[in-house]
N, C-alpha and C positions, 0 to 999 in steps of 0.2 A: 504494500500500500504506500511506504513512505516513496518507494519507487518512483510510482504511477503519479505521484499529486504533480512533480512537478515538470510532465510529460503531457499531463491534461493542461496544465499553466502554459504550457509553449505552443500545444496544438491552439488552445483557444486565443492566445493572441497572434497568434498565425491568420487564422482565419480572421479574426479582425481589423486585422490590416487590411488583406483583399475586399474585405466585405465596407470598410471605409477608407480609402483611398489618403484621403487628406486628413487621418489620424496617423499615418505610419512615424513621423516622429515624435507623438509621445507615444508608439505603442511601441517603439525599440527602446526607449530606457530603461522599462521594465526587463526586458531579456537579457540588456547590456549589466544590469544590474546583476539580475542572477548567475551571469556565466562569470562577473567577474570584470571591472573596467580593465583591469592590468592585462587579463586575455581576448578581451573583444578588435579583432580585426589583425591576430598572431596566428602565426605561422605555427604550428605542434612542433615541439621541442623537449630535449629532454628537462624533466623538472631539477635537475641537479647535475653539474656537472661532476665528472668523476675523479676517485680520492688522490689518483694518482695525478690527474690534475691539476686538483687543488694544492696538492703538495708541491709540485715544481712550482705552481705561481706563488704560493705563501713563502716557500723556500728562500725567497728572491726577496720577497716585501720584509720579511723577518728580518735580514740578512742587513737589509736598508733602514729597517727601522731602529737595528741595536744599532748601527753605527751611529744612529741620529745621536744616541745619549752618551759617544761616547766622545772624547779633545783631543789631536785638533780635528778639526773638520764637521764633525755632528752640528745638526742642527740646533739641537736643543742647550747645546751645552757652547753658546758664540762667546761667553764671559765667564769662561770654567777655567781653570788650569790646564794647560797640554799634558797630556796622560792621565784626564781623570776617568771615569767612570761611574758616572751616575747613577742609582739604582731606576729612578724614574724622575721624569720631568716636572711631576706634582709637587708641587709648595705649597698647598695648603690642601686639610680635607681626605688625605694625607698629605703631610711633607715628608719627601723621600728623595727630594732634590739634596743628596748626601752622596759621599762615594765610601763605600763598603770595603774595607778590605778584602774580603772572603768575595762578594759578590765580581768585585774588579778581576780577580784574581781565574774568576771562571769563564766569565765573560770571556777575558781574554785568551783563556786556553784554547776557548773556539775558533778567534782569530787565530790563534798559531798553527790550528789545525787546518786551515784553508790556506795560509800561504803558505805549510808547507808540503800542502797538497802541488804547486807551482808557484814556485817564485819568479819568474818570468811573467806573472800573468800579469794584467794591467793594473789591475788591483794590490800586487803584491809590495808596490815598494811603498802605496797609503797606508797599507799594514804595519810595515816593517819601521814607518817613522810613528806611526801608535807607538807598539814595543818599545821603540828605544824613548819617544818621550816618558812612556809607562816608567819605565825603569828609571830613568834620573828623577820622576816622578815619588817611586817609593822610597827611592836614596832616601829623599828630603824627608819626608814623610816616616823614616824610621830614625831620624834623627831630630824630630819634633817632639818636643817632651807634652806630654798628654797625661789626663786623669787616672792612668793604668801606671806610668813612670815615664823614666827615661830609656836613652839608648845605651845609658851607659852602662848599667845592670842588664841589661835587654829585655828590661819590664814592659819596655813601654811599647813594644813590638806587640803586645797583647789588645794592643787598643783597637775596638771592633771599627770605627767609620771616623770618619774627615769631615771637614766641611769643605764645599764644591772647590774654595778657593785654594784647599790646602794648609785652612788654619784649624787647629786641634777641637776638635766638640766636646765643648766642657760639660756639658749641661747632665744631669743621672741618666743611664744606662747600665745594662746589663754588660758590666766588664768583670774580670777582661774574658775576652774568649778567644781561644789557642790554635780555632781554625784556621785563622788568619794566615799565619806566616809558613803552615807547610803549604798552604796551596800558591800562595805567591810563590814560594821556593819553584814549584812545580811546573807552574806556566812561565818560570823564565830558566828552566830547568829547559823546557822542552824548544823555548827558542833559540836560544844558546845550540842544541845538538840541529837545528831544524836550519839555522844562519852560519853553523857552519859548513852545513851542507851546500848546502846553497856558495858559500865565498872559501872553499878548501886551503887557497894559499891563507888566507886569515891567520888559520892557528898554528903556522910556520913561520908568518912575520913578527917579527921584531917590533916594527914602529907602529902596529896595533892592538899592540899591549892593552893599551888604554880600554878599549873594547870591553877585552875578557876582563880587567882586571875591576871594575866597574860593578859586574856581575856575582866572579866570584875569583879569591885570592885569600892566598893559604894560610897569610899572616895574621896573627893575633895579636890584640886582641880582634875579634870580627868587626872588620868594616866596610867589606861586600857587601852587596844586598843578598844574596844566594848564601853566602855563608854565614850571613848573622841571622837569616830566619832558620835553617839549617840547626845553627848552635840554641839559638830559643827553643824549639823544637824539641831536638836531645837533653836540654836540661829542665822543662819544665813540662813533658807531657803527661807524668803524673800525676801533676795536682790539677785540682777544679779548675774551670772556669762554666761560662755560660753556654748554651749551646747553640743550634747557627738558628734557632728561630727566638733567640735572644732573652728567652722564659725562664731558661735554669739552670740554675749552678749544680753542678755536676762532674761526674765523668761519662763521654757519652760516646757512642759506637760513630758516628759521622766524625767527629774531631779527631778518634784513635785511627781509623782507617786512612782518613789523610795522613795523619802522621808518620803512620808507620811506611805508607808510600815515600811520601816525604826521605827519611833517615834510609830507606833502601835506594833508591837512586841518586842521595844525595852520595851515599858512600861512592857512587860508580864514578860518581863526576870529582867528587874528591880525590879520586883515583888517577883520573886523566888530569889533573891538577898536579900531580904527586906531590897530594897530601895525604899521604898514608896514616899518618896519627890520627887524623878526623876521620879516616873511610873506615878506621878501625874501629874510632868509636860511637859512629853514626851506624855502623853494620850493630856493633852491639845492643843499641838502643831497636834500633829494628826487632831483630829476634826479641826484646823484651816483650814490646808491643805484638809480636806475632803470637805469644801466650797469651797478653793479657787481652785481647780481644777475644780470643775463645769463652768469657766469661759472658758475653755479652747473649748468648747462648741460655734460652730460656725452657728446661726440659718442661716442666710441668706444663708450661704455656703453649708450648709447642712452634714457639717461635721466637727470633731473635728480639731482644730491647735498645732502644734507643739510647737509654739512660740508666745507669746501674742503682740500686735501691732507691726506686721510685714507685710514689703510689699511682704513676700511670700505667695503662694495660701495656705501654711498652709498642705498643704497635704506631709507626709512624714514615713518613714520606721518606725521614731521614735515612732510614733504613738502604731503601734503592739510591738514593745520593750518595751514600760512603760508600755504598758496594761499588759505584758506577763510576765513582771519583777515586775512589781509590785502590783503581783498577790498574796494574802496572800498566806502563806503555808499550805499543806493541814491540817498541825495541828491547825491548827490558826481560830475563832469560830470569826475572825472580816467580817465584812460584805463588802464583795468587791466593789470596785466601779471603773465603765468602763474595768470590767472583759471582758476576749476575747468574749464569748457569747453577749456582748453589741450591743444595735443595735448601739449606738454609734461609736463602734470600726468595725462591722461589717460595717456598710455603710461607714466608712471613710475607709475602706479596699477596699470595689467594687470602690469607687473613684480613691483612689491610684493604682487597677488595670486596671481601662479600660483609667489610662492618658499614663500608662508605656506601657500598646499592640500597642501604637500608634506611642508612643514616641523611641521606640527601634526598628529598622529593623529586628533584630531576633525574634522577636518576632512574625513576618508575621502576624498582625494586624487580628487574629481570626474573623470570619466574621460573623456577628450577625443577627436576622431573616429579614426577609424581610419588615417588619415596622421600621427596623433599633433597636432595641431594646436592649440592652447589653444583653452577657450573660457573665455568671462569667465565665473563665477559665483561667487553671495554666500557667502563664508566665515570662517571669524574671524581679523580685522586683528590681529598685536600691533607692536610698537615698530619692531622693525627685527631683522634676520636675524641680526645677532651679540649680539644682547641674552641676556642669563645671569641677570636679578632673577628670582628663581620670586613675588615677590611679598611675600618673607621673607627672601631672603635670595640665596645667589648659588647658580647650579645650572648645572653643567657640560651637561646635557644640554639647558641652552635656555630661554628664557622662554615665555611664554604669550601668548594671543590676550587681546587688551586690549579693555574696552566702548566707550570712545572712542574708539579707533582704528575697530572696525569701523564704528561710528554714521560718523564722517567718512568712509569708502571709499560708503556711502550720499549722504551730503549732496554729496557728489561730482559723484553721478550725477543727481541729482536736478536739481541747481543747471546740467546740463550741459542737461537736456530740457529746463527753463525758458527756457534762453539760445537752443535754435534755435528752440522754439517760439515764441519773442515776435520772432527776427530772421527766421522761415521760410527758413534759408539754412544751407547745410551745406558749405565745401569740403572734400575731403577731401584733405592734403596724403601725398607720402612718408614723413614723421614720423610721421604721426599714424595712417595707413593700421593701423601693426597691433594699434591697439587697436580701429575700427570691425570689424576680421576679428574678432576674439575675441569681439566682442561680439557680432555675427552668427553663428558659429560654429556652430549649431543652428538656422541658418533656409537656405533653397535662395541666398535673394540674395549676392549679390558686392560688397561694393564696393570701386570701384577708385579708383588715387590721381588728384592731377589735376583731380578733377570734382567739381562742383559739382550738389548736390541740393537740391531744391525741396519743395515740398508738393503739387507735381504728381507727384511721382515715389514708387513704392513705398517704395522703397528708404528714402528720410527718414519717414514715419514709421513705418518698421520700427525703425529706428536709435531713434527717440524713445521707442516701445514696451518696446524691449528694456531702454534705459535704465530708466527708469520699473519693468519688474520685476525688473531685478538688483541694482538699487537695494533694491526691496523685498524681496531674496533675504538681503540682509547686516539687512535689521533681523528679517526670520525667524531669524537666526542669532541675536540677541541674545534675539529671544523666548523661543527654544529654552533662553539659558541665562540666564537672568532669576527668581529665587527667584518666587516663588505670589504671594508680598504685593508685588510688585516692585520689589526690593530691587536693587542692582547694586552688587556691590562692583567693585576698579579689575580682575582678570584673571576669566576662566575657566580650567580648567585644561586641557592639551593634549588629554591621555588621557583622561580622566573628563567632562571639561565642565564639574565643579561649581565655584561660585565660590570666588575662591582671592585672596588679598590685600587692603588694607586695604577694609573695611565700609563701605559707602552712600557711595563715592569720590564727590564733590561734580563734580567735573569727569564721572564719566561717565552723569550723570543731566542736564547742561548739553549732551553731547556729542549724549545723546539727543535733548531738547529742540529743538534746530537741525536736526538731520538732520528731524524731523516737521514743523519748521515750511516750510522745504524744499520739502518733501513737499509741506503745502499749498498751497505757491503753487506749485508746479507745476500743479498741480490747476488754481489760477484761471490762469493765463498760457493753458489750454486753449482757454477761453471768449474 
């Protein structure tokens, strides 16, 4: 019946028109109405274009839109210091017109990951004067004495954000926190091996000392930039600080995991330094950190923690960021641990997605088999289950699903089909057993703990397929709420979907970026 009503509604102004001639224009508003003004007098098309699509075009916008906030050259930032990095262009409502150490520090690992994908390309040498302002940037910047200390203890290395101009932000925050200085170590850690690639006579001359020595140099006491966050690092990763969403004092699995990457490839570069006395005791502090993160390991839970003796469920974003960050490089012969492939990281991923399908109204609570059984699918990540920022402020009924968080619940999976694909080897332990079920979940196969799958076997690449589209399920969800010009600010909202907290968040246009690039080596690992 609902069919028919509005079938008999077109027959009868149909016939109304022929039957009075000189009513036909107000008897098409009525039609034009119903079909819709935005489709009356269009061609059939498709209602969407497609993901892979939109991903090359967003790829590009993303791409243009973090450089907008970043100096020299960004838009956003025409009266910033050269080499800042702004979290986002918002001063008020939030203000977040700040530069981040941690945040700077990732941002720009993505830059280095594109020029050193060609340094010949057009692009490569705007990159490569970022970097080196970046760099005489934190020089200064780690020798600015700040509410955390100074440089001379190397307290003050612990200071979480700047002001845009590069004068100290005195005002209370959550200090200090110890992310900071292994990830900057890291992204200029990786330009360093990425510039030398690129200029080889370099680390043979003589008269460009200055260069390397700038970066990093053997002498003590440290006045490197690379080897005085390197030394902060090694002598203060055991104790508290706050953690990278600025809430809590702690010791926390995102901070230990950079670190320990940190102190393991700082040894290597120590090494091509021949500074041996440091590669010996930056390797020592590694191994520490390579125990003490096995703590973070929650049996009863059944899943990793964020934050050790905490009354939170421990379940959080941060979790896939330290796995993803503090993921050796792929030059680096050190042996990962709680790599994304992890059932550890995997199942504390299926955790963190079926509390957030529940937890967020947009997300229309996916409905799983009829034994009630989860299945994995793509939805919007936010921080962690007791988070209260609406993005502005604090909101009892709960935070928001976050652009970076879901982009990582992506690079996750992506990074998981890469890894069996290039090893063709799948066990499947008790651990790890019920995130392969979830992910399976919507296919007839089984898999069972115990056993070990191949490329002869269905079953693996069922398992690599699914990866591969629920992977592409969570950047459908960011499509879904990604403004028209492709703007992303840092949340979506629960209810509504529409973007909700600070404007073109630099971090979730970076977050994007890594989850596609991902993407495409998964793609080549096929071949």
């Amino acid at each position: 019946m609902a069919i028919l009503v509005p079938l008999v509604l077109v027959a009868y102004l149909v016939l109304y028109a022929f039957a009075f001639p000189f009513t036909i224009p107000v008897a098409r508003l009525p039609i034009q109405n119903f079909l819709g003004v935005g489709h009356a007098g269009e061609v059939q098309k498709p209602l969407r274009e497609s993901l892979d699509g939109w991903i090359e075009q967003q790829e590009r916008r993303a791409l243009e839109k973090l450089l907008e906030n970043v100096a020299p050259g960004g838009r956003n930032v025409e009266d910033v210091v050269g080499g800042a990095v702004i979290a986002s262009p918002s001063k008020e409502h939030p203000n977040y017109f700040y530069q981040w150490v941690r945040d700077a520090a990732i941002t720009l690992s993505t830059l280095v990951e594109i020029y050193a994908d060609d340094t010949s390309s057009k692009r490569a040498p705007h990159i490569s004067r970022i970097l080196d302002d970046y760099a005489q940037l934190q020089l200064k910047l780690q020798h600015t004495d700040n509410p955390s200390g100074t440089f001379d203890d190397l307290a003050g290395l612990g200071e979480p954000k700047f002001e845009a101009d590069g004068r100290p932000f005195i005002g209370s925050w959550g200090r200090p926190q110890r992310d900071g200085p292994a990830l900057r170590a890291l992204t200029l850690m990786e330009y360093v091996r990425a510039y030398n690639q690129s200029h080889p006579s370099l680390w043979k001359s003589d008269g460009d000392d200055d260069w390397y020595s700038l970066l990093y140099d053997a002498s003590m006491p440290a006045n490197s930039i690379i080897k005085a966050d390197l030394e902060y690092v090694s002598h203060f990763w055991n104790q508290s600080g706050f953690d990278l969403w600025e809430e809590v004092d702690g010791l926390h699995f995102f901070t230990a995991m950079v670190q320990m990457r940190a102190m393991r490839e700082g040894a290597d570069l120590a090494r091509a330094f021949s500074d041996y006395g440091a590669a010996d005791w930056y390797n020592e502090q590694a191994e520490r950190l390579s125990g003490f993160v096995q703590a973070f390991w929650d049996d009863k839970k059944g899943h990793l923690v964020e934050t050790l003796n905490s009354d939170r469920t421990g379940l959080d974003c941060a979790l896939l960021l330290g796995s993803l960050h503090g993921l050796p490089a792929s030059y680096s012969t050190d042996s990962p641990i709680y790599p994304p492939h992890s059932d550890e990281i995997l199942v504390s991923l299926l955790a963190l997605v079926q509390d957030q399908r529940l937890r967020f109204p947009i997300n229309a609570a996916p409905v799983s088999t009829e034994e009630d059984f989860p299945i994995l699918e793509g939805v919007g990540i936010g921080r962690y289950p007791e988070d209260v920022y609406d993005g502005y402020g604090t909101d009892k009924r709960g935070g928001h699903p976050w652009f970076l968080c879901t982009a990582s619940a992506a690079e996750v999976l992506f990074r998981t089909a890469s890894y069996l694909t290039s090893t063709s080897n799948l066990t499947i332990t008790q651990t790890g057993l019920p995130f392969y079920e979830a992910l399976l979940g919507s296919s007839s196969l089984d898999p069972e703990s115990d056993t070990t799958y191949g490329p002869s076997d269905a079953i693996f690449h069922s398992i690599i397929e699914h990866l591969k589209s629920t992977g592409d399920e969570f950047l459908d969800v960011i499509r879904t709420h990604t403004s028209g010009d492709g703007s992303m600010s840092e949340q979506f909202d629960r209810e509504t979907g529409y973007e909700r907290g600070a404007k073109d968040l630099t971090w979730s246009y970076g977050a994007f970026l890594k989850a596609v690039r991902a993407r495409k080596s998964m793609g080549r690992s096929d071949e």
